[in-house]
Each structure stands twice: as C-alpha cells, then as structure tokens.
KEKEVO-844057 format. One line per field, with one value per residue: residue in three letters; x, y, z of N, C-alpha, C in turn. Coordinates in steps of 0.02 Angstrom, whole numbers. Last residue first. Layout:
KEKEVO-844057
resn	[ALA/...]
n_x	[X/...]
n_y	[Y/...]
n_z	[Z/...]
ca_x	[X/...]
ca_y	[Y/...]
ca_z	[Z/...]
c_x	[X/...]
c_y	[Y/...]
c_z	[Z/...]
***
This chain:
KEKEVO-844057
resn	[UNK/UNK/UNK/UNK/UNK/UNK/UNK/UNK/UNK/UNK/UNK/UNK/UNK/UNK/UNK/UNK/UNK/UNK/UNK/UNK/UNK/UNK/UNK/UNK/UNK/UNK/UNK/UNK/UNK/UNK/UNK/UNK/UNK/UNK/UNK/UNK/UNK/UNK/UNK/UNK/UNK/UNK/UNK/UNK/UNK/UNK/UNK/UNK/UNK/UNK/UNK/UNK/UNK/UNK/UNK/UNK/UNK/UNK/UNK/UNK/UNK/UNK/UNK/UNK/UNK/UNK/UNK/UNK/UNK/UNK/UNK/UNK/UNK/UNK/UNK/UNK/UNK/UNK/UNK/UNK/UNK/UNK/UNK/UNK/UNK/UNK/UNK/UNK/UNK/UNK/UNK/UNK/UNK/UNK/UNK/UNK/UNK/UNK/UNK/UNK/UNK/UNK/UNK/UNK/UNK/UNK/UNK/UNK/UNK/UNK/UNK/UNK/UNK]
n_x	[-2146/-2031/-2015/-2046/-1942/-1843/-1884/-1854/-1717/-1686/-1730/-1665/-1503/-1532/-1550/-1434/-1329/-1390/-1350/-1244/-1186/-1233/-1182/-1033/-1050/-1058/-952/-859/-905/-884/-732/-699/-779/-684/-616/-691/-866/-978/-1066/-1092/-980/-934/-1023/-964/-839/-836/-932/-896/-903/-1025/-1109/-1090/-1144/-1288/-1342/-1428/-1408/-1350/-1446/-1535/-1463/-1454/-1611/-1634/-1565/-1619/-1743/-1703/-1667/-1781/-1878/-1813/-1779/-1891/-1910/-1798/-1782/-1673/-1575/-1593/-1548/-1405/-1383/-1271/-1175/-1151/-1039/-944/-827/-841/-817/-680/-636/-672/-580/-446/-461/-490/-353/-274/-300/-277/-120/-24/94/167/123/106/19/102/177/91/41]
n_y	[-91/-109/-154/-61/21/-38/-52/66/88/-24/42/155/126/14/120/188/109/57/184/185/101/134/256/223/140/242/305/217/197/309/327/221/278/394/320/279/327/206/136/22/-66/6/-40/-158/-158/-120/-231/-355/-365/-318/-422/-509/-461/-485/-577/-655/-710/-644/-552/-674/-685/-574/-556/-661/-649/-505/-562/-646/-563/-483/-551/-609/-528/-537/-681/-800/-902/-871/-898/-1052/-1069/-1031/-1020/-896/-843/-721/-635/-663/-638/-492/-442/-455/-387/-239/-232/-263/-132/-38/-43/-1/139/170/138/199/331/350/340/293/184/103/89/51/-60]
n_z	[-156/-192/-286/-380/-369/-406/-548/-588/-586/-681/-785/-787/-799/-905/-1014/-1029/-1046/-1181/-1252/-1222/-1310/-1437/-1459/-1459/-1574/-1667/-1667/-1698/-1848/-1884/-1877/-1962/-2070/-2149/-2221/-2322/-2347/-2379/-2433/-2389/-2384/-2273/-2179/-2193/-2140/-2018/-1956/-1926/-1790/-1760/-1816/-1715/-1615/-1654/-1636/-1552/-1451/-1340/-1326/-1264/-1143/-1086/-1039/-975/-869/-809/-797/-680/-588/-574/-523/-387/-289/-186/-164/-210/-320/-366/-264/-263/-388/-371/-189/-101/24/173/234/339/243/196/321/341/226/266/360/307/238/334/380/282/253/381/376/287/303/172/10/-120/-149/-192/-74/39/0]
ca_x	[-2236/-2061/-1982/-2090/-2018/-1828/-1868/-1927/-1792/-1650/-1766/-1729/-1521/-1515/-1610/-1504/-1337/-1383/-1434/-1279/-1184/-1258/-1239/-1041/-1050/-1116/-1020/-855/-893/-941/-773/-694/-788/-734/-587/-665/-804/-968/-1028/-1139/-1030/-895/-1007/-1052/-872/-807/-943/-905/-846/-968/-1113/-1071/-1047/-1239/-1292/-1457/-1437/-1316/-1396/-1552/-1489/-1411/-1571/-1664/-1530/-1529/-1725/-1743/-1627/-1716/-1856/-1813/-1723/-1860/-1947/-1790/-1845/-1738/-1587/-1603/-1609/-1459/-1361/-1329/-1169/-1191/-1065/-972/-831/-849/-882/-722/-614/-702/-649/-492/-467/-518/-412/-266/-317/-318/-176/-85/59/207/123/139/-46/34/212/157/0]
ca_y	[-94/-33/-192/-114/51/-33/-130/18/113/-8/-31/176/144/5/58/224/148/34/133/256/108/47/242/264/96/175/337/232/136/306/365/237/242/399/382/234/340/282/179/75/-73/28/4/-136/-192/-109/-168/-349/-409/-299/-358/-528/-484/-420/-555/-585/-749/-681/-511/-643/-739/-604/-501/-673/-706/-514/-484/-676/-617/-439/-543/-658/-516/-471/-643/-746/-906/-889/-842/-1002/-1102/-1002/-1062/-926/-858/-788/-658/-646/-706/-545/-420/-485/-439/-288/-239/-309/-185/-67/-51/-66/93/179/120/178/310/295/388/324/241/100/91/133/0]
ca_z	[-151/-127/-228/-373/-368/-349/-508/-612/-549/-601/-758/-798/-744/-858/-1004/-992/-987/-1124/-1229/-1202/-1243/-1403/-1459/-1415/-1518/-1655/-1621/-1638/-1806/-1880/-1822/-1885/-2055/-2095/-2181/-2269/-2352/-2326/-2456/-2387/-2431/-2332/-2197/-2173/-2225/-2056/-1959/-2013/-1818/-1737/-1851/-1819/-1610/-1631/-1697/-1600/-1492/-1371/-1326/-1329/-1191/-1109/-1082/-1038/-896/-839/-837/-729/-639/-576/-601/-437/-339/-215/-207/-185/-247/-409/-279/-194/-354/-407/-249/-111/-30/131/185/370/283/173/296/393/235/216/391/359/184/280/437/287/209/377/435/255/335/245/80/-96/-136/-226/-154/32/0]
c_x	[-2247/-2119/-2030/-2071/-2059/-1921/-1858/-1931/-1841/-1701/-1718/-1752/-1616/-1541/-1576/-1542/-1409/-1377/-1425/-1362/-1226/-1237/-1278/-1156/-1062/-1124/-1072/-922/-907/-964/-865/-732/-773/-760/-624/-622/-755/-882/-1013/-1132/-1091/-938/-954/-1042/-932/-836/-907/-920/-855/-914/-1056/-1070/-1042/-1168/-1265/-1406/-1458/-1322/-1348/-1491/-1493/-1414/-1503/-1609/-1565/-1514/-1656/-1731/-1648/-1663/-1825/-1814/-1756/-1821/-1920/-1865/-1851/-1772/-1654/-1628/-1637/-1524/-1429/-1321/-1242/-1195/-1086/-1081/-894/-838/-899/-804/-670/-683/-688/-539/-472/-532/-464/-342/-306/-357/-231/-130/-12/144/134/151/22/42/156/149/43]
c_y	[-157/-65/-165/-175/3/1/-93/-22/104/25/-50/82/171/40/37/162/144/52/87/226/129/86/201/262/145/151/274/263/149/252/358/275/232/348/391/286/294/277/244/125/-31/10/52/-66/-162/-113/-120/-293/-373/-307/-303/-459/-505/-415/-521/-562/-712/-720/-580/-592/-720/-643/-526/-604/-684/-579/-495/-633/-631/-500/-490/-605/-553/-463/-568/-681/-840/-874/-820/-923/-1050/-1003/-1012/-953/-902/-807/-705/-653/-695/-618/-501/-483/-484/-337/-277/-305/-244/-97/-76/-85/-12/131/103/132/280/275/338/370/311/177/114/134/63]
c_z	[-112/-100/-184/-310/-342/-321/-435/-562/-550/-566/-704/-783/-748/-796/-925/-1002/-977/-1061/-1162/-1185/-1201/-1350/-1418/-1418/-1444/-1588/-1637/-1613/-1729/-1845/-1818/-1845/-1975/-2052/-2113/-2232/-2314/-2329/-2422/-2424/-2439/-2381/-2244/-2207/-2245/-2136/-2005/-2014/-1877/-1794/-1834/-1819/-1686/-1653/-1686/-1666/-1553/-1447/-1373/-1358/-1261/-1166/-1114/-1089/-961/-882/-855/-790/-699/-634/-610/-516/-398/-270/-240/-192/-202/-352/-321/-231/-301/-419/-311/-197/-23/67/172/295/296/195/230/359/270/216/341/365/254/245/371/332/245/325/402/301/307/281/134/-35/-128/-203/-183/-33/0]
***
C-alpha cells in the first residue's frame, strides 16, 4: 500500500481492507435455485438471464466483427468509417446505460410496493 498509494502512513487503508475482509466471511453465498426463490431479486434475474440470452442470440458480435465492411458497402467513405464505427458503439452504450439505470428504478419502485 506505501508503493501504490505512496504515503508511509496507510492504517487507515489497511483497517479497511480487514474490515471488508471480515464483511466478506461474514457473507452468505446462495445457490441459483435459492436466488430464483428470492422474491425481491427473482425478475431482476430472470431480466438479466433473458437479456443475455437474446444479446447472445441476435448477432450483434457478427455485425461488430463486419462493421467495417457494413459500412464501406454503404458507401461511406473509409476515412470515416472509424469514427462512424465509434459513435455507433458510443450509441449501443448510451442505450444501455439508460435502459439500465430507468429498469434499475422500475425494479426498486416495485420492490417498494
């Protein structure tokens, strides 16, 4: 922690990293069965396995891979391309963010109730 954080005195950081230490022993691990049964979390999972599922089953990662081509067969300049490559994906992200944190509050709304 000196070398890392560079300062002699890292107490504080160390008190920390035990306490979390102890926090995690102290942690219940649960099987995926368990967690299914969970009422609070179940379609929290349920939302993440199907979102995967389909994330996997869609193409996406083809259209990644051949994005380049995609777009040269469009006829978009190849100069440009990079950067049209990059706000695509700056796009996908951005969706994602915001679906996330808007069915993050969906799901904490409906915990409430």
């Amino acid at each position: 922690f000196q070398t890392f954080l560079g300062k002699d005195d890292v107490s504080q950081e160390v008190e920390e990293v035990l306490a979390e230490s102890r926090v995690q022993r102290n942690t219940k691990l649960v099987s995926v069965l368990q967690l299914l049964r969970t009422r609070a979390v179940r379609w929290q999972v349920i939302t993440v396995v199907v979102t995967m599922g389909c994330y996997q089953l869609c193409g996406l990662n083809a259209i990644w891979y051949y994005t380049n081509n995609i777009f040269s067969e469009a006829g978009i300049n190849s100069e440009t391309i990079p950067y049209v490559t990059l706000s695509t994906g700056a796009v996908e992200t951005l969706a994602a963010v915001s679906s996330s944190v808007l069915s993050s509050g969906y799901s904490e709304a409906n915990i409430r109730k």
